[in-house]
N, C-alpha and C positions, 0 to 999 in steps of 0.2 A: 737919244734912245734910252740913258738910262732915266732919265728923267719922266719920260715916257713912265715906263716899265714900274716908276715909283707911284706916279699918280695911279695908273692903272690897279695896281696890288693896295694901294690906299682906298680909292675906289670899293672894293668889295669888301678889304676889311667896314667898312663905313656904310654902308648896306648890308652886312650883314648883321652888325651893334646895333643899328636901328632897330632889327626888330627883336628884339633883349625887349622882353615885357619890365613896361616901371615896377608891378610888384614883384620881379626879383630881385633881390635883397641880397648883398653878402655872398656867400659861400652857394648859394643859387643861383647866381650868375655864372661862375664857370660849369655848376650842373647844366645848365641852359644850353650852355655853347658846347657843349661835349654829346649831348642829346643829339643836336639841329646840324651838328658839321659837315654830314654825311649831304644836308641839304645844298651846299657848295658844291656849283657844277666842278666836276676834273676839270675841266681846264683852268678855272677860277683857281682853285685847290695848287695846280702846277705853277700859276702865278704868283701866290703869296711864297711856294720854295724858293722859286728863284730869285723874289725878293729877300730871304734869307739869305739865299746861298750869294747875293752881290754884298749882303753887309761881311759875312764871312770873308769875302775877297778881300772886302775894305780892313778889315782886321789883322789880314795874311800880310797883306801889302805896310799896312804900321808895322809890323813885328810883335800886336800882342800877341798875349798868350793868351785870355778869354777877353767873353764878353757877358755882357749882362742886356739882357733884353727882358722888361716889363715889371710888376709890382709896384708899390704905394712908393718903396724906396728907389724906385729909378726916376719918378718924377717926369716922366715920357719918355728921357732922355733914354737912348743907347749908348753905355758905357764900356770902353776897353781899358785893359792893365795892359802900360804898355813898359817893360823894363822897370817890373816890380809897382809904378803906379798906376791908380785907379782913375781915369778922366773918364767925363762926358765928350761924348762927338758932337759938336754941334753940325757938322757937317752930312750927316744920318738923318734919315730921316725920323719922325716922334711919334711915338704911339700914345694914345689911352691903356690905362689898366685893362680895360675890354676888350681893346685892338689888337693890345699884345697876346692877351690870352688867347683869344682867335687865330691869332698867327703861331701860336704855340703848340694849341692843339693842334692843329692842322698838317702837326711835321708827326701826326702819334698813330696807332694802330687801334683798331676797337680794347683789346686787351691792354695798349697799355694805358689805356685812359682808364679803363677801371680801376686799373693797380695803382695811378695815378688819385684815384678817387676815395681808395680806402687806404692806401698807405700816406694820401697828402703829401708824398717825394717821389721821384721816378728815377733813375738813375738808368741812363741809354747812351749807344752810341750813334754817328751820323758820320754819313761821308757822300761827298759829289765832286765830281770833275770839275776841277780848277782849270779852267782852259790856258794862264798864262805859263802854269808849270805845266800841261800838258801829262795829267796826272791824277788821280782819286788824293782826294785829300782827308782825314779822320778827325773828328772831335768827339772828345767825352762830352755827355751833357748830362744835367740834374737840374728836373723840370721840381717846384716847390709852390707851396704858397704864403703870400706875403700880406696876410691883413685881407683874405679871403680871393686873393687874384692869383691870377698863376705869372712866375718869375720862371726866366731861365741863364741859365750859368753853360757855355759852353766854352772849352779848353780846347786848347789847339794841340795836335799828338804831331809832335817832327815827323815829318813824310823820310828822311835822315837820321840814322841810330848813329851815337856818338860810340865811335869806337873806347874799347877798356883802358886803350893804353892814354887818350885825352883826359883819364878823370884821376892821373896821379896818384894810382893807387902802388904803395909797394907792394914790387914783385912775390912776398910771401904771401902777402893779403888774399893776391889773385891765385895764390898756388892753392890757398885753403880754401876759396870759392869756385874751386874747380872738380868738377866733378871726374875727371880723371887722377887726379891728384887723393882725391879723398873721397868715396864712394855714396856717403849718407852723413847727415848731420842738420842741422838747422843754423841757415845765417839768414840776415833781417839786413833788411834797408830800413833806415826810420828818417821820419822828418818832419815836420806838420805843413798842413797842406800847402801846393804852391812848393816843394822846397827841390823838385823835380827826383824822388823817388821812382817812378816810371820808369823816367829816363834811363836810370844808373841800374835798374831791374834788367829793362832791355838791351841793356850795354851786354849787360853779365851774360843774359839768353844767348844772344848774339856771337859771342867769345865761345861759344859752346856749339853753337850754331855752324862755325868753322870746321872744328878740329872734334868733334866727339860725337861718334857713330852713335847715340841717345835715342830715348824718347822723352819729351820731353811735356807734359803737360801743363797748360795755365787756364787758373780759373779765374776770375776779375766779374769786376761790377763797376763797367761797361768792359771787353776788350779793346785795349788804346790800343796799340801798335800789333799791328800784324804780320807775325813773321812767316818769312817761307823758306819751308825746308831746303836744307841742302844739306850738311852729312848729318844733322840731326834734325829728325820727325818732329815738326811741333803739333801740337793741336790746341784748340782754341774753342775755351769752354765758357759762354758769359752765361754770367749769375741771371737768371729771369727771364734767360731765352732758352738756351743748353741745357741749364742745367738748374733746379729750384732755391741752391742756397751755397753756399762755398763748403758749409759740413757735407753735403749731400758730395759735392764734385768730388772734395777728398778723399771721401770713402767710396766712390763708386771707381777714380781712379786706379785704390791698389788692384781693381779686377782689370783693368785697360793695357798692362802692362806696361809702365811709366818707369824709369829712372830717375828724372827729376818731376817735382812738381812745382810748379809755382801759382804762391795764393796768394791773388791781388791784395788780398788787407787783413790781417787777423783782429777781425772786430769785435771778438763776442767769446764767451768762455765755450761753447761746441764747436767754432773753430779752433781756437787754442788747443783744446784735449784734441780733436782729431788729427791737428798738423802735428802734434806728439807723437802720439800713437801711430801715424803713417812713418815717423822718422825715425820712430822704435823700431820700426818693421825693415831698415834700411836701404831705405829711399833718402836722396836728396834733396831738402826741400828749401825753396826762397821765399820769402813774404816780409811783408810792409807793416808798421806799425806807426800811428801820429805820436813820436815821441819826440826831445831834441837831443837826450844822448844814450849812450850805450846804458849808461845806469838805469836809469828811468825805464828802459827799453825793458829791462830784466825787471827791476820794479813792479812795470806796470800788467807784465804776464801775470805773475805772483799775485797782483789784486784782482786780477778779473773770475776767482778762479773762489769758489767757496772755502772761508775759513778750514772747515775740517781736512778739504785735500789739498790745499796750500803746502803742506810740509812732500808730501809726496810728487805735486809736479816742480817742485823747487830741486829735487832732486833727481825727477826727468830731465828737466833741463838745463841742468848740469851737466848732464850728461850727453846730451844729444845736439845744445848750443856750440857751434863753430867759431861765427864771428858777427858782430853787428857793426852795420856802417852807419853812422850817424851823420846827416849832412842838410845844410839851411843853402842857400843862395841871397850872396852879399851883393849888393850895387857894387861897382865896379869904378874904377877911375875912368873911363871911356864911356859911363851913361849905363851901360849894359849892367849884367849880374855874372858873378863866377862863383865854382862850385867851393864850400869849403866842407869835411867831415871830419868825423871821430874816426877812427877804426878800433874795434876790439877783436883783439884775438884770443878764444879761450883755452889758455894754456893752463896746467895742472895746479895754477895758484888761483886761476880765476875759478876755476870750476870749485875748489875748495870754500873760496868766500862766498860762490853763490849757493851752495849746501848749507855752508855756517851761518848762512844769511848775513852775512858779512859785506854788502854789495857797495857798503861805504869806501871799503880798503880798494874797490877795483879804480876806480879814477888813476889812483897813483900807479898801481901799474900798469895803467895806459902809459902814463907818463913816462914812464921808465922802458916800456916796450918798444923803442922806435926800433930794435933788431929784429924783433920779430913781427914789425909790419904796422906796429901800433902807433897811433897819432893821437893827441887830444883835440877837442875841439879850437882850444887857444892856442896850441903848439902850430896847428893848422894855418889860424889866424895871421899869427904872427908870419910864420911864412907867406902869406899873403903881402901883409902890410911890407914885408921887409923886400917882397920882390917888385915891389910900386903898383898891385894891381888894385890895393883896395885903402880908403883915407884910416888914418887912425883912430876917426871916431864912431868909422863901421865896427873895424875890428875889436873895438870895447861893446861897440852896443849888442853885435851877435855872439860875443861871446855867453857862455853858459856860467864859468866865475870870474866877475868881472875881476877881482883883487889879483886873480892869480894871472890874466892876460896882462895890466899894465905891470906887476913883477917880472913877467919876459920881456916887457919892453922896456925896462930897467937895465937889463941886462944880470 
């Protein structure tokens, strides 16, 4: 049957490339197939999803985390990450750069293939019934192009939110990202991509989700995980569908009556000033940065942000920063990956060096902070290494300074 179902969805991808006139060229090719899509009967169109949706299974059932379907750089091949690496399946079936593209548009809406066509990135979510879990399953996806063809990247979102107390955080950590504990403030997840940010996002929602009568707003670009309410109201705002941009969410929010907000990524200097500005207003808000530790995290607000008002939000956020979690995912002694992070907590010394601009002095009071909840990246490590879950030459190579991780392992 599946075998079937393969040839079949090969079949019309392959009747449909054929008629791709020779003189389009390039970046006219996928205009072609986003024009003509519509000319694929429905039922054709439902056959190339569920050609999809069985490589996805195939994906679910490996334990990757994404996949990569199409461009110049997949070479036909269907690729999964599977525990941190990147393999080809030979076991999948191969597309052409034209076939893929076909099978990619064809998962798209008229609008988003526009958006697709003038932004040349998409960033969307997908979800279908997994029939062996009995269950709607979610991917992020970010459809792109590769040397004029369209690629895709889709992540796998846990259908399972890792509880707070699995991710070892201390007990103050979690008292200062609590929104019963402390009303308004700004604290950050960072990581660079892959370092499961999301994840330890929705952990925290979740923990609130429990015990705190809320509103809780989240703005993302796609939303991954989808949470339902239970003593707190969430709601669920994606960038490009909901709502036109993560500035717009934030400021349309404080009129929604929100308590918390959470903004999938602070990418740009009008998200920056708005997630201020709302946390000025004393709301509590979460959000995401690609950095790898708390320093950098603070750093890299400060640069995005024009020379002349740099001194002024440097002393916003001072004032309104809580704590940043800082965390990568190491390979594992058992094949897998575990979490390791930073934590900062900004206590009356941190807040000083990040006014003074002083952001060099805060590492060491990470270092020195484990009472009040604080961990360093390599302090972390070493906990790792010294509990047997990770080799010693993970723990040197994700470290952030290396001199300073084999000095703890010196003793």
């Amino acid at each position: 049957m599946v075998i079937l179902m393969i040839d079949a969805a090969k079949q019309i991808l392959l009747n449909f490339v054929s008629t791709i006139p020779k003189t389009a060229l390039g970046p006219e090719r996928v205009n072609y197939i986003i024009s003509k899509i519509n000319t694929i009967k429905i039922e054709e169109r439902m056959a190339l999803i569920k050609l999809l949706n069985y490589m996805l299974g195939v994906m679910l059932e490996k334990q990757a985390s994404d996949i990569e379907i199409g461009g110049f750089g997949a070479q036909n091949y269907v690729w999964l990450r599977i525990f941190g690496k990147k393999e080809k399946i030979n076991d999948l079936p191969q597309f052409s750069e034209d076939e893929a593209s076909v099978l990619i548009v064809s998962l798209l809406n008229q609008n988003q293939c526009e958006m697709l066509l003038s932004q040349r990135n998409l960033d969307f979510s997908y979800s279908f019934f997994y029939e062996p879990a009995k269950a709607n399953v979610r991917f992020r996806a970010d459809a792109y192009f590769d040397l004029d063809s369209l690629t895709l990247n889709m992540r796998a979102i846990n259908a399972r939110l890792r509880p707070i107390e699995s991710l070892d955080f201390h007990p103050f950590a979690v008292k200062m990202m609590s929104h019963n504990y402390i009303k308004f403030g700004l604290s950050l997840v960072t990581g660079i991509t892959g370092s499961g940010k999301s994840a330890t996002l929705d952990a925290v929602i979740d923990f609130h989700n429990d015990s705190d009568p809320c509103h809780i707003v989240i703005i993302a670009s796609p939303v991954e995980y989808v949470h339902k309410s239970r003593t707190s109201i969430i709601k669920h705002r994606e960038v490009g569908r909901d709502v036109l941009s993560f500035k717009d969410g934030v400021t349309q929010a404080l009129r929604q009556d929100p308590d918390i907000i959470v903004i999938g990524e602070m990418r740009d200097q009008d998200t920056i000033m708005a997630a201020l500005e709302v946390t000025d207003t004393g709301h509590k808000v979460f959000s995401t940065l690609h950095t790898s530790s708390a320093t950098e995290s603070i750093d890299r607000i400060i640069a995005e942000i024009h020379p002349n008002e740099q001194e002024r939000v440097r002393n916003r956020l001072a004032d309104v920063l809580i704590s940043v979690v800082s965390q990568k995912l190491v390979p594992s002694l058992d094949g897998k990956r575990v979490l390791a992070k930073e934590v900062l907590i900004v206590t009356p010394s941190v807040k000083a060096a990040i006014k003074n601009d002083n952001t060099s002095e805060i590492y060491m009071m990470i270092n020195q902070g484990g009472p009040q909840g604080m961990i360093t990246m390599e302090q972390d490590l070493l906990r790792l290494y010294t509990e047997r879950k990770i080799s010693k030459e993970n723990a040197v190579a994700y470290a952030n300074n290396k001199t300073r991780i084999l000095q703890l392992m010196k003793g």
